[in-house]
TIKOLKOL-138004 format. One record per atom (N, C-alpha, C, O): x, y, z; residue in three letters; atom name. Coordinates in steps of 0.1 Angstrom, whole numbers. Layout:
% residues N
+-------+-------+-------+------+------+
:    c1 :    c2 :    c3 : rest : atom :
+-------+-------+-------+------+------+
:     X :     Y :     Z :  ala :   CA :
...
+-------+-------+-------+------+------+
This chain:
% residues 68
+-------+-------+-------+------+------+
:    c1 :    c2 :    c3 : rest : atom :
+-------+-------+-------+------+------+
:     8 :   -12 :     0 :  unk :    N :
:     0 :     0 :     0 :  unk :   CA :
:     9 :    12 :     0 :  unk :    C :
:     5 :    22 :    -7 :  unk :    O :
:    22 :    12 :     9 :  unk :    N :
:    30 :    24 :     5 :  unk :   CA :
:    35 :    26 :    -7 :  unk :    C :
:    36 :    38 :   -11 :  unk :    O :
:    38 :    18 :   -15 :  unk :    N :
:    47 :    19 :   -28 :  unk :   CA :
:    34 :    25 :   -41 :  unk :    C :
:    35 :    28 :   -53 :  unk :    O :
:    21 :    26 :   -31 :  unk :    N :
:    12 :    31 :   -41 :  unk :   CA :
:     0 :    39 :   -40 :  unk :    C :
:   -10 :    40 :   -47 :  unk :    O :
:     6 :    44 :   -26 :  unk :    N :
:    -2 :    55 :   -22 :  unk :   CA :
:   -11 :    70 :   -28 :  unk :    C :
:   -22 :    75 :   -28 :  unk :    O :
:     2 :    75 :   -35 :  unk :    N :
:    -1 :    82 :   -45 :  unk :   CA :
:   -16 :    84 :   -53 :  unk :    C :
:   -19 :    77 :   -63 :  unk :    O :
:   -23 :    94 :   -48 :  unk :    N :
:   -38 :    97 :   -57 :  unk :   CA :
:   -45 :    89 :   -47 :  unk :    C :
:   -57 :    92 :   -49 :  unk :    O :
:   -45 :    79 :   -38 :  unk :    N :
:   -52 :    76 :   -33 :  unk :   CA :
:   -65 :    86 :   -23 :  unk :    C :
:   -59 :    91 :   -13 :  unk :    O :
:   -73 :    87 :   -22 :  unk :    N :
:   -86 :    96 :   -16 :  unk :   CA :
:   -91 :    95 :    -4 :  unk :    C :
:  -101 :   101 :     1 :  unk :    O :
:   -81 :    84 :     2 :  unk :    N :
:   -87 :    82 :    19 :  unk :   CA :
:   -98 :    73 :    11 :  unk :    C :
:  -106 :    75 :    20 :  unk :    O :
:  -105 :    65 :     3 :  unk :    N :
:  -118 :    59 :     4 :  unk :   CA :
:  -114 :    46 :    10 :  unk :    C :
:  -103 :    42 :    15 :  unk :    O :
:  -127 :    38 :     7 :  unk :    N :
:  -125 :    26 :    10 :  unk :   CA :
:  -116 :    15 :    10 :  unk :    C :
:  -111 :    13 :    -1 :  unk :    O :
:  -113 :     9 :    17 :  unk :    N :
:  -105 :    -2 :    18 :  unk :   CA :
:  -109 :   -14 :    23 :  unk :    C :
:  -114 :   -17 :    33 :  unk :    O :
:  -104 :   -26 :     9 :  unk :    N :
:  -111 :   -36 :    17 :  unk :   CA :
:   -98 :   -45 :    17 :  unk :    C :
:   -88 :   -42 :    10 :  unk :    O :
:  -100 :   -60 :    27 :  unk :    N :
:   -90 :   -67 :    31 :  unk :   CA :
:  -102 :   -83 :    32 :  unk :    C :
:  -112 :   -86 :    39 :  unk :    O :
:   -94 :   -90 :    19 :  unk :    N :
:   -98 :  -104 :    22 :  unk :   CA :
:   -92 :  -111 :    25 :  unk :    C :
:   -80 :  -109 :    24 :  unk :    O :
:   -97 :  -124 :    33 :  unk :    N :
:   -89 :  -131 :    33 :  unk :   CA :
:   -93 :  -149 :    33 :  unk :    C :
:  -105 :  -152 :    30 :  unk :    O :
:   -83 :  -158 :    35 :  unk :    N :
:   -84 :  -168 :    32 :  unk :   CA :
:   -86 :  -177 :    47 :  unk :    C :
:   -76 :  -183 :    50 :  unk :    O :
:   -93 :  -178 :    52 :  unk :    N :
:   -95 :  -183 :    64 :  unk :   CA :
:   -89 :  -177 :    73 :  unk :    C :
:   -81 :  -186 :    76 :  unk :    O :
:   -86 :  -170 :    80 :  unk :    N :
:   -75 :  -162 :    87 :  unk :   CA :
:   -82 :  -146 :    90 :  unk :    C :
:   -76 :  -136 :    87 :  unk :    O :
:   -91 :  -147 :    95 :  unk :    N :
:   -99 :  -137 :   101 :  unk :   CA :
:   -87 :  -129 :   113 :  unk :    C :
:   -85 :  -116 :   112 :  unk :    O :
:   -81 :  -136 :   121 :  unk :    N :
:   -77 :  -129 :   126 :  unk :   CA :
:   -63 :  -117 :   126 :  unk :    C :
:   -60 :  -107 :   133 :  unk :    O :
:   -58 :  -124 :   112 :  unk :    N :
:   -50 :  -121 :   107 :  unk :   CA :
:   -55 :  -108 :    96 :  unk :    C :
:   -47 :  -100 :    91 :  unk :    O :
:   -68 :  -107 :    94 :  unk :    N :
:   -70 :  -100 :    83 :  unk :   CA :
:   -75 :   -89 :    95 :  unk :    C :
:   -76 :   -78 :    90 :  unk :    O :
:   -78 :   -89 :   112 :  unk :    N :
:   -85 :   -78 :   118 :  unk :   CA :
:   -70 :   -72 :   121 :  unk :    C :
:   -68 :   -60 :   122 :  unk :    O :
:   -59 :   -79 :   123 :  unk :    N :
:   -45 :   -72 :   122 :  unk :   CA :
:   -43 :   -62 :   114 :  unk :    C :
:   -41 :   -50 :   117 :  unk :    O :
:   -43 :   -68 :   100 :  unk :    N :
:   -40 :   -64 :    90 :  unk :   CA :
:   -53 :   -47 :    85 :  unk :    C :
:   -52 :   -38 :    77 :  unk :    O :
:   -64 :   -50 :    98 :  unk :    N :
:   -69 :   -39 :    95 :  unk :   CA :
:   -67 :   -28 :   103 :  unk :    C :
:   -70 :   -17 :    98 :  unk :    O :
:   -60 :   -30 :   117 :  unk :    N :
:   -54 :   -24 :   125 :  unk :   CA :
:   -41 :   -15 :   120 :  unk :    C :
:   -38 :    -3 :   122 :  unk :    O :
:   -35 :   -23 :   113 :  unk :    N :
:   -21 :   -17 :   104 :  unk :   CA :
:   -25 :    -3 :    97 :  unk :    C :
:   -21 :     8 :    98 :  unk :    O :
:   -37 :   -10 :    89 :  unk :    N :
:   -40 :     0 :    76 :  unk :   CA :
:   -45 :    14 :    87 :  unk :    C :
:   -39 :    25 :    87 :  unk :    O :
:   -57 :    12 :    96 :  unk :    N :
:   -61 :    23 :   105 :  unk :   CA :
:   -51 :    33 :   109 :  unk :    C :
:   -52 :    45 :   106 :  unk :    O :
:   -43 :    29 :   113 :  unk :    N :
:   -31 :    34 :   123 :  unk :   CA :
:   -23 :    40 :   110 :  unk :    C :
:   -24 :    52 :   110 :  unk :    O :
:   -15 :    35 :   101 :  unk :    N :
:   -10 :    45 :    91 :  unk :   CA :
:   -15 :    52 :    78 :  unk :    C :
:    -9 :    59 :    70 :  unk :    O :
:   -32 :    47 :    78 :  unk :    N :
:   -35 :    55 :    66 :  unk :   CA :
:   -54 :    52 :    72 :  unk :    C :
:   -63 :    44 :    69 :  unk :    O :
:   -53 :    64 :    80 :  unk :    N :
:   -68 :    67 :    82 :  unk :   CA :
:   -74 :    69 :    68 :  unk :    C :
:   -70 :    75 :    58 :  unk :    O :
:   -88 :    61 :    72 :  unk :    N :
:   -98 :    61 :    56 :  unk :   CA :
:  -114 :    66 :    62 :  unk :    C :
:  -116 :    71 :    73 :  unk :    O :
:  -121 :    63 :    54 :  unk :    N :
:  -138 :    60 :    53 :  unk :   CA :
:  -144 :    48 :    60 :  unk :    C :
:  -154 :    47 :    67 :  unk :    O :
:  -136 :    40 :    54 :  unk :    N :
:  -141 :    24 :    58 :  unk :   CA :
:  -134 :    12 :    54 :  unk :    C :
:  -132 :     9 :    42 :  unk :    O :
:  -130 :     6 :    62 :  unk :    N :
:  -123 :    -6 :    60 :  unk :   CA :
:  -133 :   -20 :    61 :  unk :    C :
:  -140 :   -22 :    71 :  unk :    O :
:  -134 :   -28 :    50 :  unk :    N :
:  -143 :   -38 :    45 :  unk :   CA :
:  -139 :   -50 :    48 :  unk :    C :
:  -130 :   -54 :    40 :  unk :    O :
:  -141 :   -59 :    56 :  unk :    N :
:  -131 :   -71 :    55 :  unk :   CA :
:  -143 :   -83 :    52 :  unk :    C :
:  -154 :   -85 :    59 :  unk :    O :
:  -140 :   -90 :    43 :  unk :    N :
:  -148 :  -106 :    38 :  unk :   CA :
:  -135 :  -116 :    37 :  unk :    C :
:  -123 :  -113 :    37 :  unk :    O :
:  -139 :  -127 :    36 :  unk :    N :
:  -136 :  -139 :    34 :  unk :   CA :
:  -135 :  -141 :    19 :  unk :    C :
:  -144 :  -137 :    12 :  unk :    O :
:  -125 :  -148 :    14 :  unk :    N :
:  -124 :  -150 :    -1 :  unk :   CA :
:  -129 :  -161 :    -5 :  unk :    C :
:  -129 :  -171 :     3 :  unk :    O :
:  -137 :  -161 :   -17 :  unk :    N :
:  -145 :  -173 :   -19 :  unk :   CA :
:  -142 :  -183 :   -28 :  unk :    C :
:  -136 :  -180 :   -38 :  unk :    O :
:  -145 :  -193 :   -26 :  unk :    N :
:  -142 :  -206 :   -30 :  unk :   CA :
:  -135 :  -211 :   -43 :  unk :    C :
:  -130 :  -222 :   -45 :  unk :    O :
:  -135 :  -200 :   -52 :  unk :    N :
:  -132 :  -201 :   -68 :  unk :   CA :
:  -119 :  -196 :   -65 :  unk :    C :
:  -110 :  -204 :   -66 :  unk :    O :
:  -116 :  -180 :   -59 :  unk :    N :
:  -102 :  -181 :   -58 :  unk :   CA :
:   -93 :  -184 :   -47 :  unk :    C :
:   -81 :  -183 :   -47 :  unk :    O :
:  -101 :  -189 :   -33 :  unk :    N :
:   -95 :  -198 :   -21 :  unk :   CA :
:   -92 :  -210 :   -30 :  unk :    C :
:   -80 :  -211 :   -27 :  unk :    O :
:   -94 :  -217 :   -37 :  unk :    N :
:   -91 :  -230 :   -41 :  unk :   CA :
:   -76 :  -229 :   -50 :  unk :    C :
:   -66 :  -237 :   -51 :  unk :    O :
:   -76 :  -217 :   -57 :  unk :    N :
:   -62 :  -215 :   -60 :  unk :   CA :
:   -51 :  -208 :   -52 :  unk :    C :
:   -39 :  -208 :   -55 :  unk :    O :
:   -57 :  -201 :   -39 :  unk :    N :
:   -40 :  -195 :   -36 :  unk :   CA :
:   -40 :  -199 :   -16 :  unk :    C :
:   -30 :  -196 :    -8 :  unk :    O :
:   -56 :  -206 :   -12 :  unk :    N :
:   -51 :  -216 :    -5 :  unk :   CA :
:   -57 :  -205 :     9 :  unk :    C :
:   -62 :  -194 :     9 :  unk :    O :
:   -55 :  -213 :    20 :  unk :    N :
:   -58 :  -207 :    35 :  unk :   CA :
:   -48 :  -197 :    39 :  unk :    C :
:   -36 :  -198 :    37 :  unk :    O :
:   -52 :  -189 :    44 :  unk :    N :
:   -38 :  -181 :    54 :  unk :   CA :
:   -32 :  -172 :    42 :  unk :    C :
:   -20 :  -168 :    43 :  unk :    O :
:   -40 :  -166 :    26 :  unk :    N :
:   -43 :  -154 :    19 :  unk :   CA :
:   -49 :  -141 :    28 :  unk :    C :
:   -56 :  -143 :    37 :  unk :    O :
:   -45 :  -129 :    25 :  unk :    N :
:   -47 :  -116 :    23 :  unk :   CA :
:   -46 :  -114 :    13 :  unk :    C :
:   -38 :  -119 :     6 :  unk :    O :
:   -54 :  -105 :     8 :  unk :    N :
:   -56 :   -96 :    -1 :  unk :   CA :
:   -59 :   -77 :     4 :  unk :    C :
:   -68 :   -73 :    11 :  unk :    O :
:   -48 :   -68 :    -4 :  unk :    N :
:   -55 :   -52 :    -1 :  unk :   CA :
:   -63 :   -51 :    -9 :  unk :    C :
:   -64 :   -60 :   -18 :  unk :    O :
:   -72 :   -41 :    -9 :  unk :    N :
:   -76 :   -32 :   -22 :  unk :   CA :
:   -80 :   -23 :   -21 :  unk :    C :
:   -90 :   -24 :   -14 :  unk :    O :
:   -77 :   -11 :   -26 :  unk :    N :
:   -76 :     0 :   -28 :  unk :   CA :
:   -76 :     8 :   -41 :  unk :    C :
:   -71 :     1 :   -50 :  unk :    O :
:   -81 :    22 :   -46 :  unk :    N :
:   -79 :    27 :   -50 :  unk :   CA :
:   -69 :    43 :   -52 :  unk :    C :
:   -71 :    54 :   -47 :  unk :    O :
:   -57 :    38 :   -63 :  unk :    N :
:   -51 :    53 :   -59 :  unk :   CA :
:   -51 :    57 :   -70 :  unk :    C :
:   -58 :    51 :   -78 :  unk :    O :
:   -43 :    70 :   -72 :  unk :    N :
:   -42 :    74 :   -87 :  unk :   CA :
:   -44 :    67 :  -101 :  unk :    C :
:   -50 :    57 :  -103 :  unk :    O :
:   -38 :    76 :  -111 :  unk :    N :
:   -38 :    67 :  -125 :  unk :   CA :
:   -28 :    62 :  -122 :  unk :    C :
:   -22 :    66 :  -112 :  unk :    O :
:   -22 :    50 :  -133 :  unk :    N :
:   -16 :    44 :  -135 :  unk :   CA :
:    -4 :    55 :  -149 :  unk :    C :
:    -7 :    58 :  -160 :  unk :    O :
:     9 :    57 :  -142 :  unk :    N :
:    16 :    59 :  -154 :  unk :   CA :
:    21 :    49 :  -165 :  unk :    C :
:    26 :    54 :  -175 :  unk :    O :
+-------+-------+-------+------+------+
């Protein structure tokens, strides 16, 4: 999220993850503390792409700037 901060608007933020809830209310603690937002979203990843990258996934998402 630092390397791509830039244009980002404070909005939303969401954090999935792959069975690992607890790890993803960390990972929401992180984001709070160095980049206050709007709202932070947290779900569970579902089953089409849990089956490819497995339990104990995070995912950020955000939006920042354009893309150069």
């Amino acid at each position: 999220m630092a390397d791509n901060i830039e244009g980002w608007d404070r909005g939303a933020v969401e954090i999935s993850h792959g069975d690992c809830l607890e790890d993803a209310l960390t990972l929401r603690e992180m984001v709070e503390k160095a980049y206050p937002c709007e709202e932070i979203v947290i779900s569970p990843i579902g089953a089409v792409i849990g089956s490819h990258v497995g339990a104990g996934t995070l995912a950020l998402f955000f939006m920042s700037g354009p893309r150069g």
